[in-house]
Phi, psi and omega in degrees: 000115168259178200252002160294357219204074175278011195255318193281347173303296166351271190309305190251041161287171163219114205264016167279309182251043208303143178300158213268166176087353192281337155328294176295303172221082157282047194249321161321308201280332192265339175285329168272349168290322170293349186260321180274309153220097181269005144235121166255141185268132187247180200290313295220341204106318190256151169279155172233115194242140170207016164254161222279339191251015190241350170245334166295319159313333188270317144008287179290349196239050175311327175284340170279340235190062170336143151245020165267126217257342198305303172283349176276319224249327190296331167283354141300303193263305203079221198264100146231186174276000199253341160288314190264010132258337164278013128327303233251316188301093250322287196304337198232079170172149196267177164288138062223006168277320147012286193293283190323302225274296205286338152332283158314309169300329188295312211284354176264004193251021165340160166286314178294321196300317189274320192303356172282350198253352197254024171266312170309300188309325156320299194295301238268315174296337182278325179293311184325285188291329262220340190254302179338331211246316186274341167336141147242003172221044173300148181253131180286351171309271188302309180254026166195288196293330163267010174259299192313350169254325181333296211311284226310330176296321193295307179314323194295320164253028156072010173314137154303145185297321177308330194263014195257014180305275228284333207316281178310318182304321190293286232292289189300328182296306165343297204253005163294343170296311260222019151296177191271306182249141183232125161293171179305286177330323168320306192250288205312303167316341198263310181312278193302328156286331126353223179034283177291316211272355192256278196333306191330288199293347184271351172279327184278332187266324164319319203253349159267004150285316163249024132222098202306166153235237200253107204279347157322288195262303173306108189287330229269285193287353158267339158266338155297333183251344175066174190276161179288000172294338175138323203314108154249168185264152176279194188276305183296350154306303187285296168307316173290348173277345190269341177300325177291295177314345150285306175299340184260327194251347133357238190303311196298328172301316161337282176330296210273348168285305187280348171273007167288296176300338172284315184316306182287333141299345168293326198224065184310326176281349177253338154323284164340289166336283137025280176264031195205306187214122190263357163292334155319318164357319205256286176303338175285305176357277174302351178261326157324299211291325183283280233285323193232057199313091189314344184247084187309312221242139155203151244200132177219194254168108147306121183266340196171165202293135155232174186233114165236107198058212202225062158264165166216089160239183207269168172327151199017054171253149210253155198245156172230118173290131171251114176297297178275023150283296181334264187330338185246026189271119173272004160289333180262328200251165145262140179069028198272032144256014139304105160250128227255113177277359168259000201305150181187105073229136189225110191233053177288169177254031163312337170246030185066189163211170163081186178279010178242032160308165161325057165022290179278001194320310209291331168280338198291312202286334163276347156292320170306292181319313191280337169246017123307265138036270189265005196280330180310325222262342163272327194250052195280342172282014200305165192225085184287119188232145149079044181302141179219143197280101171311143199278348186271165176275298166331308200215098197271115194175158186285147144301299192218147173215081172292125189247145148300026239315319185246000000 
């Protein structure tokens, strides 16, 4: 099979068995699957969707199309902890904990809540870019793009600076699960961070009970006190949704600084944009986020017989979204394999859509700016050099990313 032959790409993909290189560039494979089989049956029982307007639909239909994970995950995890948090946690659930769970969080991520957020946020990227500069083999990985959401996340449920060490190692392990195929090894590391990470919280949560903070900004004293209706999280609610606002609010940010910054070293004339005008920022953002989508993949669940295009399937079939097939669909994009920082209208699904849109973008979207934004604006001559890719499927972004500064 060669990328010459998209019919035959088409025909024996498998998301079990992936073609070797795919890591590196799965955008051949996802064009031929919307031209060709755009519901592909994969052996397994389950579908594979990639196309854009086939996925809006299903957006809209929480009710034909589930995200609650309990029949899926359990012949995967079984009775383990890493099953009773992707069970329990926001993003892999239906109302009425949904409702509830994303309710609490939203009322701490106010517009006013994040624009309070973006002078800390400067600092923190300026300390950031300011040891980067003194290195002598900085990486954008390790020194910059996974330390800015550890913090914000960290400010957000008030972790103390001492305790935020372990933080990244859980958060990657956690969500190393949730790939299509998971090893022994895999699924143990995924298991053992659950754990340490519950052992944390109940202590953080012991000790924000009796001493609250300002539930305006602390998302943490605002899921412990709940709404004034009465509305509370159970104790396993509540530790595993603070486990999800990590795990959620992490990697995809990670993903999205560093494939911003390779995107814009790959295409030095929409960098030269860029830097000729920096106000563009707010829109490379968004050609970041469709053109490289840090959340490739995302997964629902049939409630009853549907119809997608002009497949029908039946009950409880579990369906798998492809974002970043979607985001490059040329019935939705022009050119979408350009990238292009002014494109407009850019109405990608990097952040879902419907009621299980993101929660956080808006903070997401201001951490990619301000640390796009500003690393361009010190370092415009950076040098990406011997970049190595992460091995996942879900959530597409770099291991290492070295840089030259000068």
């Amino acid at each position: 099979m060669t990328l010459a032959d998209p019919r035959a790409i088409a025909d024996r993909f498998d998301l079990l068995q992936l073609p070797s290189g795919f890591h590196d560039a799965p955008f051949p494979v996802y064009r031929a699957l919307r031209e060709h089989a755009p519901v592909k049956a994969m052996p397994d029982g389950s579908y594979f969707l990639t196309r854009y307007d086939d996925l809006i639909a299903i957006y809209k239909n929480p009710t034909s199309f589930s995200s609650d994970k309990q029949r899926e995950f359990k012949p995967k995890f079984g009775d383990s902890l890493l099953y009773e948090h992707h069970t329990t946690s926001l993003v892999f659930s239906d109302p009425p904990l949904h409702t509830r769970v994303r309710k609490l969080i939203s009322g701490a991520l106010t517009p006013r809540a994040i624009a309070g957020m973006e002078d800390s946020l400067i600092r923190l990227v300026d300390d950031l870019l300011n040891a980067m500069e003194d290195k002598n083999d900085p990486d954008l990985i390790d020194d910059f793009a996974s330390a800015i959401p550890i913090e914000v996340i960290g400010n957000l449920l008030d972790v103390p600076l001492q305790d935020r060490g372990p933080l990244r190692d859980w958060s990657l392990a956690i969500l190393g699960a949730l790939e299509p195929v998971v090893s022994a090894e895999a699924f143990d590391r995924g298991n053992r961070a659950v754990g340490e990470f519950i052992q944390y919280l109940e202590s953080l949560i012991a000790h924000r009970r009796a001493h609250p903070g300002n539930p305006e900004f602390d998302v943490l004293t605002r899921l412990i006190q709940g709404e004034s209706d009465g509305e509370r999280l159970s104790m396993k609610e509540l530790l595993h949704n603070c486990i999800f606002l990590l795990n959620a609010g992490h990697e995809t940010t990670t993903n999205l600084i560093g494939n911003g910054l390779m995107a814009l070293h790959d295409h030095p004339l929409e960098q030269t944009r860029l830097l000729n005008e920096p106000a563009l920022i707010k829109s490379c953002v968004e050609e970041v986020l469709r053109y490289e989508s840090s959340n490739q993949l995302g997964n629902r669940i049939t409630t009853k017989t549907v119809q997608v295009g002009d497949v029908t399937l039946p009950p409880h079939t579990r369906v798998t979204l492809c974002i970043g097939a979607a985001n490059r669909d040329p019935a939705q994009f022009e050119d979408p394999e350009r990238f292009d920082i002014t494109r407009n209208p850019n109405r990608h699904l990097a952040f879902a859509s419907g009621t299980h849109a993101c929660v956080g973008m808006s903070l997401a979207r201001l951490e990619g700016q301000v640390a796009i934004g500003r690393f361009i604006a010190r370092f415009p001559n950076y040098a990406i050099k011997n970049s190595v890719r992460s091995p996942r499927v879900r959530f597409r972004g770099f291991l290492r990313l070295p840089v030259t500064l000068r």
